[in-house]
C-alpha positions in Angstrom: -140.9 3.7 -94.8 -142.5 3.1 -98.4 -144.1 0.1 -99.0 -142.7 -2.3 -101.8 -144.7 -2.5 -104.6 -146.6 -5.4 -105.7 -145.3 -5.0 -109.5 -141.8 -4.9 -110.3 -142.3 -2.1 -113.1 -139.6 -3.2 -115.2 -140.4 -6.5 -115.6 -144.0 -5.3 -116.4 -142.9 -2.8 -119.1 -140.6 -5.6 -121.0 -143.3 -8.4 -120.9 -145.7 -5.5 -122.3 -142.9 -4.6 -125.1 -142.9 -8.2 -125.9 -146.8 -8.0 -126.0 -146.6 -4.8 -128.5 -143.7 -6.6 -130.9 -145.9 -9.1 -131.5 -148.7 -6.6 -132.1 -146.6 -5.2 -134.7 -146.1 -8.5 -136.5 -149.4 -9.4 -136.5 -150.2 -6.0 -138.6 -147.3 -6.5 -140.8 -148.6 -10.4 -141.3 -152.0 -8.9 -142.0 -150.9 -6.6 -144.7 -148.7 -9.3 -146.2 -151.6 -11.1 -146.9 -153.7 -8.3 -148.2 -150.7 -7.2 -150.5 -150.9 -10.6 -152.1 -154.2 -11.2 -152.3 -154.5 -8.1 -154.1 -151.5 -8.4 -156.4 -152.6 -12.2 -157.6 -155.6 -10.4 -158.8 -153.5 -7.7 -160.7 -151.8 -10.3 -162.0 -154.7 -12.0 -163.3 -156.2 -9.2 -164.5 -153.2 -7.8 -166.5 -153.2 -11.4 -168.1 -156.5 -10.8 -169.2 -155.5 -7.1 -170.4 -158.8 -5.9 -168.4 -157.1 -2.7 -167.8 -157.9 0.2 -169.5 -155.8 0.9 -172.8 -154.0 3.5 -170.6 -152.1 0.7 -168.4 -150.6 -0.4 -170.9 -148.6 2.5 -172.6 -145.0 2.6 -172.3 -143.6 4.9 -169.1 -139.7 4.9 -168.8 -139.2 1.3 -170.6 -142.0 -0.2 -169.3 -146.4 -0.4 -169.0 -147.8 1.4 -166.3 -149.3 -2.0 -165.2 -145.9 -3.8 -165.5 -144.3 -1.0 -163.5 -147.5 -1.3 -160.5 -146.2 -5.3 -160.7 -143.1 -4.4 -159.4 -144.3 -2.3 -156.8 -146.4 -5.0 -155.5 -143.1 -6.8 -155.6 -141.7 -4.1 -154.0 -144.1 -3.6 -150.8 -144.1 -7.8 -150.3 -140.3 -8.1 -150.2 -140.4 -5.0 -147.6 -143.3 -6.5 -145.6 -141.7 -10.2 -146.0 -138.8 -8.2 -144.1 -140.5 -6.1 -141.8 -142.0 -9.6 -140.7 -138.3 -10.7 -140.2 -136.7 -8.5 -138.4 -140.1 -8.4 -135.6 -139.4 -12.3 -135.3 -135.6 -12.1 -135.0 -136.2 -9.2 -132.3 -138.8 -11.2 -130.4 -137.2 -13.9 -130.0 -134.2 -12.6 -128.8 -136.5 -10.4 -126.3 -135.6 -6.8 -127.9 -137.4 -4.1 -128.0 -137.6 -1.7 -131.3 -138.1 2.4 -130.9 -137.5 4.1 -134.0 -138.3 1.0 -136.5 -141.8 1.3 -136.2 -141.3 4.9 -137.4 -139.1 3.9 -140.6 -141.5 1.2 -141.6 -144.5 3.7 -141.6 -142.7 6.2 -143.9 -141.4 3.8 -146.3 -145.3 1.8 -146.3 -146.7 5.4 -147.2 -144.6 6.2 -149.5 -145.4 3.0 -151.8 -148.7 3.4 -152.0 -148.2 7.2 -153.2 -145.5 6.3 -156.0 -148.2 3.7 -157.0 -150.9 6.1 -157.6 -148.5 8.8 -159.7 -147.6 5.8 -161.9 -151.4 5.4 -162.3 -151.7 8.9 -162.6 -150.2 8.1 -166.1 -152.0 5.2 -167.5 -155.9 7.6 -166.5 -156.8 10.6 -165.8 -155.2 11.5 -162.9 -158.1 13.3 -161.1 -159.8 10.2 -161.1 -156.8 8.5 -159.5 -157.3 10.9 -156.7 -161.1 9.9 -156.2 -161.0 6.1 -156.9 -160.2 2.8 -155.1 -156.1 3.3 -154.7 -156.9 6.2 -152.2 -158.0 3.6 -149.7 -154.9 1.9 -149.7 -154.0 5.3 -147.2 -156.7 4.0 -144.9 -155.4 0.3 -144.9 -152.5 1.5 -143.2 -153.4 3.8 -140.8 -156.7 1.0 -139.7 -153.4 -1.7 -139.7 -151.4 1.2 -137.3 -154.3 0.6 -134.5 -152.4 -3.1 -134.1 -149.1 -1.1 -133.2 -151.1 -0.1 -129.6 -149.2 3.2 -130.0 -151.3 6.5 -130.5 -147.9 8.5 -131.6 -147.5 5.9 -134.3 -151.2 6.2 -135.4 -151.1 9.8 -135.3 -147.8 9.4 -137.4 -149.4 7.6 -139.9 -152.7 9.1 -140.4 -150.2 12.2 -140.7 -147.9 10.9 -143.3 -151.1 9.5 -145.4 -152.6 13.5 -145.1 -149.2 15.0 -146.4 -148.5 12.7 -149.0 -152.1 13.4 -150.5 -151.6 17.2 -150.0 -148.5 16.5 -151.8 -150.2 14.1 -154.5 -152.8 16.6 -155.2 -152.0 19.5 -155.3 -147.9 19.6 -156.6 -148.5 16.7 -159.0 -151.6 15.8 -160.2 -154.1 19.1 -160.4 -151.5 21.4 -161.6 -151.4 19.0 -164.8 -155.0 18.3 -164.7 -157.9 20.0 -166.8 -160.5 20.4 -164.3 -163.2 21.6 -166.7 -164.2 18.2 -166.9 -164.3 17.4 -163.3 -165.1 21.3 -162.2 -166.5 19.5 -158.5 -163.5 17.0 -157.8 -161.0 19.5 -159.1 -161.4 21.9 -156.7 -158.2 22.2 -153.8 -160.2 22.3 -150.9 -161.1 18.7 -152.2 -157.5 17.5 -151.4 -157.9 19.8 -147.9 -160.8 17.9 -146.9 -159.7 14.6 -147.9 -156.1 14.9 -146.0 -158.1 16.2 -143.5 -160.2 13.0 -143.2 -157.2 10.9 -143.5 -155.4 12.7 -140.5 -158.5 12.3 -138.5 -158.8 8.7 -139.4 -155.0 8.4 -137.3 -156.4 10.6 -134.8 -159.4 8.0 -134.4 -157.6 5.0 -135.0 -154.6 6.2 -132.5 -157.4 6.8 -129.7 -158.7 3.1 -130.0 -154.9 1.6 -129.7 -154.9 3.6 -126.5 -157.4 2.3 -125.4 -156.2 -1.0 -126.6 -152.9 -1.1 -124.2 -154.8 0.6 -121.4 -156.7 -2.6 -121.3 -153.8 -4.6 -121.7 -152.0 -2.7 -119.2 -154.9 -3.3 -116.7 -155.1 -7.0 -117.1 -151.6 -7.5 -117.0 -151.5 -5.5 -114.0 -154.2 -7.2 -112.4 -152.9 -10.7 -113.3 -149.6 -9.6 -111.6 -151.2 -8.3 -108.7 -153.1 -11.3 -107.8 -150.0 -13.2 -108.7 -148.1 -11.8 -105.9 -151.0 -11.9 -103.4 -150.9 -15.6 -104.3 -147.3 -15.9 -103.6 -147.3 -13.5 -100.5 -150.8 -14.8 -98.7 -150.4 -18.4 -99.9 -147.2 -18.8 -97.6 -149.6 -17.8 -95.0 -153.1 -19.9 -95.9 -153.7 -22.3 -98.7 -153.0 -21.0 -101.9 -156.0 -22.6 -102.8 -157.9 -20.6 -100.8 -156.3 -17.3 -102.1 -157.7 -18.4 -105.4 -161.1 -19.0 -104.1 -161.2 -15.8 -102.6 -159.6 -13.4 -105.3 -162.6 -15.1 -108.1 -165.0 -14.5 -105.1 -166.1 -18.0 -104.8 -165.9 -18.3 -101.3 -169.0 -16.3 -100.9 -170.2 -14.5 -98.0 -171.5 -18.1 -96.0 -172.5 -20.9 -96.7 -173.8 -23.9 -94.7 -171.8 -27.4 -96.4 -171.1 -30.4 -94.9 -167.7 -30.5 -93.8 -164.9 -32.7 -91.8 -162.4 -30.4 -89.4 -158.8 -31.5 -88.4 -157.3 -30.3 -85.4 -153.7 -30.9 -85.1 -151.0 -30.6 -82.4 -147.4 -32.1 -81.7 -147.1 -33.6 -78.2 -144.4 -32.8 -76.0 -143.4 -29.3 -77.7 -142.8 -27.4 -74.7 -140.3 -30.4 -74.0 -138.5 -30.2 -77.7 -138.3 -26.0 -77.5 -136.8 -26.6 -74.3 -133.7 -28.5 -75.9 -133.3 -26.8 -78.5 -132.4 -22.6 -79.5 -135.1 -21.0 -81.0 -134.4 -21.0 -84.2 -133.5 -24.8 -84.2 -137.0 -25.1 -83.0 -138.5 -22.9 -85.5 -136.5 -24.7 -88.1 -137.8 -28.1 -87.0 -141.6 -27.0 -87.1 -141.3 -25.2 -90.7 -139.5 -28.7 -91.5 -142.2 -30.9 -90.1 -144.8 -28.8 -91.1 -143.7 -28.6 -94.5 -144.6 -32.5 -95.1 -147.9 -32.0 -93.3 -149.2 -29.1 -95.4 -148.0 -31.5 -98.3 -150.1 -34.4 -97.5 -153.4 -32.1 -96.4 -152.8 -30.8 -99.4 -153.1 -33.7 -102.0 -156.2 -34.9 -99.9 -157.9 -32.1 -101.4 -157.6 -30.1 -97.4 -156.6 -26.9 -96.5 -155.0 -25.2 -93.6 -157.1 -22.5 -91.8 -155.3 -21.7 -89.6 -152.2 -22.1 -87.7 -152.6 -22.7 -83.5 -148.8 -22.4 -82.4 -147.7 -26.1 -82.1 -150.5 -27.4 -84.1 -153.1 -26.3 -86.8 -156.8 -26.7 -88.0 -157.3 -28.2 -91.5 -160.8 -28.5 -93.1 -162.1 -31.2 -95.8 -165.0 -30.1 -98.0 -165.2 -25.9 -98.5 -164.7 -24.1 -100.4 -163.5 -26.8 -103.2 -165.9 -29.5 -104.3 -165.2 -33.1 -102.1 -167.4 -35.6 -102.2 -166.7 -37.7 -98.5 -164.1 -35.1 -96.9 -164.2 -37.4 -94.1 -162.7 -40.0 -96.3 -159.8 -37.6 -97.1 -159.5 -36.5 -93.8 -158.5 -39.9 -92.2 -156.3 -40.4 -95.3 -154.4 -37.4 -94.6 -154.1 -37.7 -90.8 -153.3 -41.1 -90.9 -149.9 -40.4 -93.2 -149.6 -37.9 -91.1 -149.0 -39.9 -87.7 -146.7 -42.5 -90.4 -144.0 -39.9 -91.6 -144.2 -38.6 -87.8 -143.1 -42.3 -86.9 -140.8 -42.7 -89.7 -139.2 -39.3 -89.3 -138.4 -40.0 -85.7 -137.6 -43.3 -86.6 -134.7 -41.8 -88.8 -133.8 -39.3 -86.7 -134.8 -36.8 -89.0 -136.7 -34.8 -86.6 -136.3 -35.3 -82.6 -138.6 -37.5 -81.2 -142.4 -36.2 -82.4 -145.9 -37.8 -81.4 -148.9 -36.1 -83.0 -152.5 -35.8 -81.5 -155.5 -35.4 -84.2 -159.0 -34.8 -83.6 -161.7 -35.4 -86.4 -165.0 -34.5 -86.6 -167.6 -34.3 -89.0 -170.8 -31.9 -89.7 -172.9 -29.2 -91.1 -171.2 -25.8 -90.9 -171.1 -22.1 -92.0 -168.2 -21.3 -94.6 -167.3 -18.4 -96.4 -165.5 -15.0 -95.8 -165.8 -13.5 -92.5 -164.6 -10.0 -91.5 -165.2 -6.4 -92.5 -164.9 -4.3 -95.3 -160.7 -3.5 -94.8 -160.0 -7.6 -94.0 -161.5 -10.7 -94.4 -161.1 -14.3 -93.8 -162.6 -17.7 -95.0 -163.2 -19.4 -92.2 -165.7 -22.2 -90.4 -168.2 -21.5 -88.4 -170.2 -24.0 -86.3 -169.9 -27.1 -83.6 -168.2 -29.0 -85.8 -164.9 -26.8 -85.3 -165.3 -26.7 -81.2 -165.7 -30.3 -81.0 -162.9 -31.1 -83.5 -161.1 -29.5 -81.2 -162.3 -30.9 -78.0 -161.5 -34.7 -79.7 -157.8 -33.3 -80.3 -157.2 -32.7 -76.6 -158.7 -36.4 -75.7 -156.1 -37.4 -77.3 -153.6 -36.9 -74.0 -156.3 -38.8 -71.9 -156.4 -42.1 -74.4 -152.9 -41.8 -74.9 -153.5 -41.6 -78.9 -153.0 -40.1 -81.6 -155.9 -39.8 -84.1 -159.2 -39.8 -82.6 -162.4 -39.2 -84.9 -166.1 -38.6 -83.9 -168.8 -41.2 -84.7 -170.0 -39.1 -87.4 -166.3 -39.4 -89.3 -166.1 -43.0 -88.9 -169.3 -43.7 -90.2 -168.6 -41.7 -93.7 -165.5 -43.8 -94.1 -165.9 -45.6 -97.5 -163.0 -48.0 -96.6 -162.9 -50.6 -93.4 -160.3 -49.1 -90.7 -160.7 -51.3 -88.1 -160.5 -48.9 -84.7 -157.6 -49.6 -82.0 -160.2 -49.1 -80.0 -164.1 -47.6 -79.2 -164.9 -45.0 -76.4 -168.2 -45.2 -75.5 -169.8 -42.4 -73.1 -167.0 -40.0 -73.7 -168.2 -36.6 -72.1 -166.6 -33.8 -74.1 -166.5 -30.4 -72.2 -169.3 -28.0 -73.0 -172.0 -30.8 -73.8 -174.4 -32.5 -71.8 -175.0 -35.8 -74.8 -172.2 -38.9 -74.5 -170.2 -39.2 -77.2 -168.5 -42.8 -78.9 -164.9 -41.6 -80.3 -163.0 -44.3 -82.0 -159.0 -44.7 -82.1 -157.1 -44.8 -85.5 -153.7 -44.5 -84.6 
């Protein structure tokens, strides 16, 4: 049987589409703004009649500058659009396959009606050699934004052909080149368009490089996403953060407070019940538990059958875990009370043990699996306070240790003095919360 993947694909490929559209109106904004920037300045400088005489003869009813104006006009109106329709299409999450395509051709082709007007206000071999050329390399850098390398390759194609086509069907055939016998020689054009489609090439490999990196993160963001929502049903999704940034580290010693938790009088409750009313009742009771270890800044290490181990401290940043240990175990044993109170669950009594220390944290295990875990006395004698618990007839019982980190007066029930724990030889004084 195959395993389910972490990554539902399809959702992947859209969000990445989304990612790409608004790729693609970024370029078109970017242009936008160059197109202006550069046509206020044409504008100002055809105020000034700064141009050379040539600009200013009369081509089919109007200046060659007057008739560059309107192309200016032209390629904003079209951008101002292109701009448009990406934002209508984004926002109503749609994805666009052959737009991209049209809005290349028509970009190229402005820039290449813009230099055959020029053509005819100077001589048109230096219109081939001078600044308006680079216009071809403004959109094919711009394509690298589209994260496509077809598209790039596309355009750095279109920008070679239509300066093929420039040079040598328009321009040099009307062109004296004993003037210019070095720039009016063909394999000038060859080498140029050569450069230009080489310039897609180039530009094409670093938006595929672009995606792949985008592809990658949002991959990796998705996988740890699910981790999160598969292991954190499991452990404390707090934990599974800590662990995926490789915070946890491989052991460290900290000073930490350790919960032990069981529910008296389960064999009892599982005997009057089915078992799934009695797997119902402990994902329902729990539920609130996890809750309150939770906003006291706890987590769950593990989970004992009946019962549980929660520690204060590691790996997050608490500054008296012992402080938010009693917190939490003492509205623990209140919703127990109030729950059985109103019959919400069957009749529930909760033993806690608390107990505070230096211990070893961090990831356990091998290479294939590991675990963040606790290491040290602390955890066996934790546990060994939980099970007094039956003999006091109790219900939270901490270590001397615990009570004396306790930043707020809880006057004890009562104080066992002597208390021999199994598996040491020193007394112990254990005081009663609850």
């Amino acid at each position: 049987m195959s395993e389910k993947p972490l990554i539902d694909s399809t959702q992947f490929q859209a969000e990445l589409s989304q990612k790409i559209l608004q790729s693609e109106q970024l370029r078109s904004l970017v242009f936008l703004v160059c197109l202006l920037c550069v046509f206020v300045q044409f504008v100002v400088l055809r105020l000034t009649e700064w141009f050379p005489p040539g600009f200013f003869e009369m081509r089919w009813g109007l200046s060659v500058a007057d008739w560059l104006i309107l192309i200016f006009i032209a390629g904003i109106a079209f951008e101002c659009l292109v701009w448009m329709v990406l934002r209508r299409n984004i926002l109503h999450d749609r994805s666009l396959a052959v737009f991209p395509y049209v809005t290349a051709c028509i970009e190229m082709t402005l820039p290449s009606v813009g230099i055959l007007i020029i053509s005819e206000g100077i001589p048109p071999i230096e219109v081939l050699s001078g600044p308006p050329i680079l216009v071809y390399g403004l959109f094919i850098v711009l394509s690298a934004l589209r994260l496509d390398f077809r598209l790039c390759l596309y355009t750095g194609t279109l920008a070679a052909l239509n300066y093929l086509v420039l040079s040598h069907f328009f321009i040099l055939p009307i062109t004296s080149t004993a003037d210019y016998p070095f720039l009016g020689e063909p394999v000038q054009g060859v080498v140029k368009a050569m450069t230009l489609f080489l310039t897609g090439l180039s530009a094409g490999f670093v938006a595929r490089e672009i995606k792949k990196f985008l592809m990658q993160s949002f991959q990796s963001h998705a996988e740890k996403q699910s981790i999160l929502e598969l292991f954190g049903q499991h452990v404390s999704p707090r934990v599974v953060r800590t662990l995926l940034s490789e915070n946890g580290g491989d052991g460290q010693l900290r000073h930490v407070c350790v919960m032990f938790l069981d529910i008296r009088g389960f064999t009892s409750i599982a005997e009057r019940q089915s078992p799934e009313q009695t797997v119902q009742y402990l994902n329902q009771v729990f539920e609130r538990m996890i809750q309150i270890i939770n906003q006291h800044e706890g987590i769950i290490n593990k989970f004992l059958g009946d019962g549980f181990m929660a520690v204060f401290g590691p790996p997050f940043s608490e500054k008296n875990p012992s402080q938010a240990a009693v917190k939490a175990a003492l509205e623990i044993v209140q919703y127990a009370q109030q729950a059985t109170k109103l019959q919400e669950i069957p009749p529930t009594r909760i033993g806690i043990g608390l107990h505070s220390g230096e211990a070893l944290t961090g990831n356990v295990g091998s290479s294939f699996r590991k675990e963040f875990t606790v290491i040290g006395d602390v955890v066996n004698l934790a546990s060994r306070l939980e099970q007094l618990n039956k003999a006091y007839q109790a219900q939270l019982l901490v270590s001397e240790s615990v009570y004396r980190e306790l930043e707020e007066a809880h006057t004890p029930l009562n104080r066992f003095d002597d208390v021999q724990v199994k598996g040491r030889e020193k007394a112990l004084v254990v005081y009663q919360l609850a």
